[in-house]
N, C-alpha and C positions, 0 to 999 in steps of 0.2 A: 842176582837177587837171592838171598837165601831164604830160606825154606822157615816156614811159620813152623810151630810148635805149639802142642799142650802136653804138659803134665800130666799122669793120669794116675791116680791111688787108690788100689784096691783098699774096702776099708768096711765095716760090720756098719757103721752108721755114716751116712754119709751126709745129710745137715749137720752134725757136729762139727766135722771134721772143717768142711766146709766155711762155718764159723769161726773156728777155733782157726785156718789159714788165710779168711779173708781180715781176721785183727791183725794176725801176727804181721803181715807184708805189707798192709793197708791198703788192702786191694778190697772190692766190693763182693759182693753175691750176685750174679750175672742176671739182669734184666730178664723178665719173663717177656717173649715176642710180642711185638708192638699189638696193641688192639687189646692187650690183656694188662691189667691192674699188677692181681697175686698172682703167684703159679698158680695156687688152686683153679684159678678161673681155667687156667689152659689146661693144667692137666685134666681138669672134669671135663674141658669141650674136647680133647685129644681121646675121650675115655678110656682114660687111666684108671687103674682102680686104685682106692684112698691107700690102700693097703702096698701100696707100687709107688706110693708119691714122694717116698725116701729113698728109692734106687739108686738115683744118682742128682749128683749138684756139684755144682761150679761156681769158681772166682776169679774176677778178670780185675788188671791192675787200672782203675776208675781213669788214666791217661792212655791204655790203649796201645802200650809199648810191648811191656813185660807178658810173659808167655800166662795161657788162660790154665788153673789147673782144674781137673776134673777129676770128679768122687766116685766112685762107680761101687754099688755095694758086691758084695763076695759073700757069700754064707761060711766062712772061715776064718776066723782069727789069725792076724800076721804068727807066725812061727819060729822066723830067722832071722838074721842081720838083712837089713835092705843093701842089694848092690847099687844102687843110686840113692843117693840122699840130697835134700837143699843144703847151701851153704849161705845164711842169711849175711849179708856184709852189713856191719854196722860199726865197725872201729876205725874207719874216718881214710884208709888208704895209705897208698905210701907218702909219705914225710909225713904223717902220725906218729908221735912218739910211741915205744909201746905201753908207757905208763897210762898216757891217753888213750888209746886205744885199746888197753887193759878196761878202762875207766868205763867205756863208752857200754864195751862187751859185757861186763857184770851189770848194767844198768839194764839192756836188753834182756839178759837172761832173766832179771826179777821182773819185769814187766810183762815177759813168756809165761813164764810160775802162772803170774796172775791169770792169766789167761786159759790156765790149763797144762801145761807143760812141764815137763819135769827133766831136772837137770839127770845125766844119766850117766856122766864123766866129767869130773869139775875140770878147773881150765887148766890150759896145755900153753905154754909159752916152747918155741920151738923155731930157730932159724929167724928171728924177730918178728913173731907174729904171738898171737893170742887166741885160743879159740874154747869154746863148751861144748861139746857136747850133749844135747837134748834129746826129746822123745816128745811128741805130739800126744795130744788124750787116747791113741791106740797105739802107743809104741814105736813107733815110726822113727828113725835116729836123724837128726837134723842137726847141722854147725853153726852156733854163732860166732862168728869170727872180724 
């Protein structure tokens, strides 16, 4: 059996981000523990301080497959290129033409825009494939492909 995973993003805001990754993948905001409604309810019975109740957040894919990611705040602004990045698959796979899957790819990325995201290397056709290059609402570099 292999080995469960989360993702984990250091990041200045982590509701944001949070948001801005639970539209992009269509994944949810993870459930506050059973017995509790809002987080608020849990983090003021966990007592948290209000001031702590943006530390950290997460998003789980709403079927319970794909890996949970998790926000975790950092008092520091990303810096560098990220050594790991998402690579969001939306151009439909092999025997997708690449015209198609050109198609599909720019449609993604303007639906990302809306969202928040910013294209940050327009696209790459290479070895029959298609991809963008993006950045999440903190810089963060991610592929549409």
């Amino acid at each position: 059996m292999a080995t469960s995973i989360q993702v984990v993003m250091d990041c200045v805001d982590p509701d944001r981000l949070a948001r801005f990754w639970a539209a992009a993948l269509h994944y949810k905001r993870q459930d506050p523990p059973e017995g509790f409604a809002p987080w608020a309810d849990w983090l003021r019975d966990a007592g948290i301080r209000e001031e702590e109740w943006n530390s950290a957040s997460a998003v789980v894919d709403p079927e319970g497959v794909a890996p949970r990611l998790y926000f975790r705040r950092v008092p520091e602004p990303k810096s560098v290129k990220n050594r790991v990045h998402l690579d969001l698959n939306v151009s439909g796979g092999p025997g997708t033409t690449l015209e198609d899957g050109r198609a599909r790819v720019d449609q993604e990325v303007e639906r990302l825009r809306g969202l928040g995201a910013a294209v940050f290397r327009p696209g790459v056709a290479e070895r029959g494939e298609y991809w963008v290059v993006m950045q999440d609402p903190e810089g963060n570099e991610f592929c549409v492909q």
